[in-house]
C-alpha positions in Angstrom: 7.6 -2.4 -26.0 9.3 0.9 -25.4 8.7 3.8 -22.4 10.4 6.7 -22.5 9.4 10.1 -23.5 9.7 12.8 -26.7 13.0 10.8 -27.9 11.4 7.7 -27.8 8.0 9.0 -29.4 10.2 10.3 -32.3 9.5 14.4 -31.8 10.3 16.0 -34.5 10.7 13.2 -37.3 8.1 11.2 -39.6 5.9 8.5 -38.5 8.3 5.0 -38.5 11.7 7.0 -38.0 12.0 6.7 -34.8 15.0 4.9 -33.6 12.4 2.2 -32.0 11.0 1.3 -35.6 14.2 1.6 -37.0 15.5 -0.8 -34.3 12.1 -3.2 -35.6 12.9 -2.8 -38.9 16.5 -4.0 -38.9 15.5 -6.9 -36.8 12.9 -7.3 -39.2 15.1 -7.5 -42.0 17.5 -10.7 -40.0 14.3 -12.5 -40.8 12.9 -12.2 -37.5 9.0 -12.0 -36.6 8.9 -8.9 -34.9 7.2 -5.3 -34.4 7.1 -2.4 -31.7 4.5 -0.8 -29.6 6.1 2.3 -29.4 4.7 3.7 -25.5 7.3 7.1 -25.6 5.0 9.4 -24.3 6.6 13.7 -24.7 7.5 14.4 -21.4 6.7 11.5 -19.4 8.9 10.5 -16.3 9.3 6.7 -15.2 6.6 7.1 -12.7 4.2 7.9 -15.9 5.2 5.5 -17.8 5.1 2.8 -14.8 1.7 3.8 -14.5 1.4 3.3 -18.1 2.7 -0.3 -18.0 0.0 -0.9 -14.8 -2.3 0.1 -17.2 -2.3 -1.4 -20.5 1.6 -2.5 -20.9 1.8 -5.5 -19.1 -1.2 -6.8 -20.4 -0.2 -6.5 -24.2 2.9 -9.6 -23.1 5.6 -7.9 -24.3 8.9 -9.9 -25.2 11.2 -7.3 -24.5 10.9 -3.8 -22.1 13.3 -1.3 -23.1 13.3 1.6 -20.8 14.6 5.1 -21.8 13.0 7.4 -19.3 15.8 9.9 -17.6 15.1 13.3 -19.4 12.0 14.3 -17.9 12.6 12.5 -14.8 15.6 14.5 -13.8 14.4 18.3 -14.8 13.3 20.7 -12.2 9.9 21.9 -11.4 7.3 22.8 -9.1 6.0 19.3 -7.8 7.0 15.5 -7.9 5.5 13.7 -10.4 4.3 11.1 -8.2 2.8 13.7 -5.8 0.7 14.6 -9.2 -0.2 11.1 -9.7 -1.3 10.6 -6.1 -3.9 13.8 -6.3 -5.0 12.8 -9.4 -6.1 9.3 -7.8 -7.4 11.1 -5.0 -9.6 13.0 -7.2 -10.9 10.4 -9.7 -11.9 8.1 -7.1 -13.1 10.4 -4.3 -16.5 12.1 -4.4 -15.5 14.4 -1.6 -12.0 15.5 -3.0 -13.0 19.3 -3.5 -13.3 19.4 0.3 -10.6 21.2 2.0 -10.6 19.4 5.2 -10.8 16.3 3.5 -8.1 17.3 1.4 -6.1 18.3 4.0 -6.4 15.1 6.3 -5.9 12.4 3.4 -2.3 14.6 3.2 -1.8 14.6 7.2 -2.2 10.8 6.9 -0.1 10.2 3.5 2.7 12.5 4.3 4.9 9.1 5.8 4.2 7.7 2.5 7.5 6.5 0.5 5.5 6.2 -3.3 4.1 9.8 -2.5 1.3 10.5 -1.2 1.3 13.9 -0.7 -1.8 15.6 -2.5 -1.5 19.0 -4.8 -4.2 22.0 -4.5 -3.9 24.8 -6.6 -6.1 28.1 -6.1 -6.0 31.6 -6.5 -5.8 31.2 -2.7 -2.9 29.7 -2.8 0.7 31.2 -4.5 2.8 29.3 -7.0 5.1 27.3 -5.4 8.6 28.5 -4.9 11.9 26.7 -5.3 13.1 24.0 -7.8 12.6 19.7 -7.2 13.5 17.2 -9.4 10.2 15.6 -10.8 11.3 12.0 -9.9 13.8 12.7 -7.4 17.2 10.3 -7.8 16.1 7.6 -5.4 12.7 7.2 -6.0 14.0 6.8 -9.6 16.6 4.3 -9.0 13.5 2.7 -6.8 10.3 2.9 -9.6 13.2 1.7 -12.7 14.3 -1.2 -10.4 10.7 -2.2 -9.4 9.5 -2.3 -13.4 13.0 -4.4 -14.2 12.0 -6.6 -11.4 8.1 -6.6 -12.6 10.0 -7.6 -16.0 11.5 -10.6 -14.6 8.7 -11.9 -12.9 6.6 -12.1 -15.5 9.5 -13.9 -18.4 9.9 -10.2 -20.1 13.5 -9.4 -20.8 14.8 -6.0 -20.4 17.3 -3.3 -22.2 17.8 0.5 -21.7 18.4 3.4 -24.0 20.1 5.5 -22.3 19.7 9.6 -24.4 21.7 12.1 -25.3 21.9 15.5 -25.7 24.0 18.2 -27.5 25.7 18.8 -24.3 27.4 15.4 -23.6 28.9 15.5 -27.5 31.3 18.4 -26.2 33.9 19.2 -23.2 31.7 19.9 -19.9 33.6 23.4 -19.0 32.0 23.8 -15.5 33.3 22.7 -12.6 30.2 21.5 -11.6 28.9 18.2 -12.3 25.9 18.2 -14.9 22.3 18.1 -13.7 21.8 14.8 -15.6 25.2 13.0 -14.3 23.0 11.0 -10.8 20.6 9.4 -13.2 23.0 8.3 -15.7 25.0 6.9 -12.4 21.8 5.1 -12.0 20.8 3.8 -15.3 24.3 2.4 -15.1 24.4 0.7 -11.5 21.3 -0.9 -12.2 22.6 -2.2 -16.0 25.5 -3.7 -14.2 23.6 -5.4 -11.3 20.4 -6.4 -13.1 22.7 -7.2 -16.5 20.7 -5.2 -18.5 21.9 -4.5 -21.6 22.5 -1.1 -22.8 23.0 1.8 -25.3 24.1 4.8 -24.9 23.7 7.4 -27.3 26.4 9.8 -26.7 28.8 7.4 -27.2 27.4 6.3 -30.4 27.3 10.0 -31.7 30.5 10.6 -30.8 31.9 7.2 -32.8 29.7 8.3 -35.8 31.9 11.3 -36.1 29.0 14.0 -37.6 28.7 16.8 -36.0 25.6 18.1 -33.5 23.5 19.8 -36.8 23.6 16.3 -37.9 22.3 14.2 -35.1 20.3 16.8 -33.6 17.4 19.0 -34.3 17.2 20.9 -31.2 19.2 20.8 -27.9 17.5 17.7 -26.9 15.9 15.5 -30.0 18.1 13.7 -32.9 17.7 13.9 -36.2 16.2 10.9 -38.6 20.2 10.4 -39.3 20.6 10.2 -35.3 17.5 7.8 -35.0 19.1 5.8 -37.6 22.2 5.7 -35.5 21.0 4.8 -32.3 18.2 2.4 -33.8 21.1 0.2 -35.1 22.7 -0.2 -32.1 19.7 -0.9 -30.4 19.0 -4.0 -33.6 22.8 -4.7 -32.5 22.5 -4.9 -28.7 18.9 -6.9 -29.0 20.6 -9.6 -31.7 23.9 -9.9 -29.4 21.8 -10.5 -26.3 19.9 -13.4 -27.6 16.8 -12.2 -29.6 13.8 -13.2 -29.0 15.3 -14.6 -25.7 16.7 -11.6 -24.0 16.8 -12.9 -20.4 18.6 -10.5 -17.8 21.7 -12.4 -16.6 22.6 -10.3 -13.1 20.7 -10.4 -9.5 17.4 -11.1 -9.4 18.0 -9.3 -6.3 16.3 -5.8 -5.5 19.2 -2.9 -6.1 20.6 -2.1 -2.5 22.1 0.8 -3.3 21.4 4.9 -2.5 22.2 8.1 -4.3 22.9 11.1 -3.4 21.4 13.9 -5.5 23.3 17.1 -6.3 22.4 21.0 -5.7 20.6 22.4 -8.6 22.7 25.5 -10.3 21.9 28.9 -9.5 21.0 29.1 -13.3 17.7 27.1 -13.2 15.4 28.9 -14.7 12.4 29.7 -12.3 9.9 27.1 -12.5 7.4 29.3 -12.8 7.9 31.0 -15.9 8.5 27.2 -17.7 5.0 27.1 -17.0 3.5 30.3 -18.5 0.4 29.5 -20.4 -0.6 26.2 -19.0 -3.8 25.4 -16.7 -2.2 25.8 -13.1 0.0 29.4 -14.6 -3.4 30.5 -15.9 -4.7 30.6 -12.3 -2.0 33.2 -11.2 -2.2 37.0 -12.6 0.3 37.6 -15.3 2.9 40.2 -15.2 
């Protein structure tokens, strides 16, 4: 089973070419008995797609987990994701949540709350929020991808990562300053090593490959079939060399003890605001 977001999904190319089913299909091909559930949903963060496991994931008894989420976790926006998810709860299972004062003591009481608790309103009475957060800020990430690893382990699941790529790491970072993405692929990394979770990353197989970005991607973001292709094969590769169908994670069983320090956003963010123009909160705000 895969999680992960519009990579993982396949945006952009045919049904069965994303680099999951081509992954399957190699695999297939060794003469082994297996197939995908493919749970790369377009823009989901990991605290979606943990919630997604919760859900229905765990349940289906996977063999293997392999977790891709970073993209959407690490842009900038108006809220924290899990700050959605928490007001969302609060709504579906509250018959009072349209209450103000209700509203505004269940967030008094979770404010202390480490998974989020902090409830979202939005009104005409109320202005679009200013200033730019992460959606899963870089420790709660490191925190929600080390507690499904663990969930993995628990249950007999092995584990692997994907870790994405973008037209940006296949050439020479001019700025000085470090890119946006760098803290979570610090983290994908630290918890590969402690957890021994096996890995691929994609811009290192793009850059072996030797094509150029019109080749491996469509956009700034998505590959190509040609870069599904790519990165599907060394997914077959990794999966075969760690012990298919018995991918057991050979590092700490041990939670991850380390922190991570985030880094300021550039001045060039776009305004989180306008990235929204057109959707149901925007539409509650006059338009310029």
């Amino acid at each position: 089973m895969v999680i992960g977001d519009s990579t993982s999904f396949g945006h952009g190319v045919p049904d069965g070419a994303a680099y999951v089913n081509v992954a399957v299909r190699i695999l297939a091909e060794s003469g082994l008995d297996v197939d995908v559930v493919n749970g790369g949903v377009a823009g989901y963060s990991i605290a979606q797609s943990g919630l997604l496991m919760e859900e229905v994931g765990w349940a289906m008894e996977p063999t293997l987990l392999v977790i891709t989420n970073l993209w959407s976790d690490n842009t900038f926006d108006a809220f924290h994701d899990e700050d959605l998810l928490a007001s969302q709860r609060f709504s579906h299972h509250n018959p009072l949540a349209h209450s103000r004062a209700l509203t505004l003591l269940a967030t008094a009481l979770g404010a202390g709350n480490p998974s989020g608790g902090r409830l979202i309103t939005v009104s005409k009475l109320e202005p679009w929020p200013e200033g730019k957060v992460r959606r899963v800020p870089v420790e709660r990430y490191a925190v929600l991808v080390d507690q499904l690893i663990g969930e993995a382990r628990s249950r007999g699941i092995g584990v692997a990562f994907v870790r994405n790529a973008n037209e940006l790491l296949l050439v020479d970072w001019k700025d000085p300053a470090p890119p946006t993405w760098e803290p979570y692929f610090e983290v994908m990394t630290a918890l590969a090593e402690h957890h021994g979770v096996p890995m691929v990353d994609t811009g290192t197989v793009f850059e072996e490959s030797g094509l150029d970005k019109g080749e491996l991607f469509l956009d700034l973001m998505h590959p190509t079939v040609m870069g599904h292709e790519l990165v599907g094969t060394a997914l077959a590769d990794q999966v075969l060399a760690s012990g298919w169908p018995q991918v057991r994670l050979v590092g700490s069983a041990e939670a991850f003890p380390g922190q991570f320090v985030d880094i300021e956003p550039p001045e060039d963010v776009h305004d989180v605001g306008l990235a929204h123009d057109g959707g149901v909160q925007q539409l509650l705000f006059e338009q310029p």
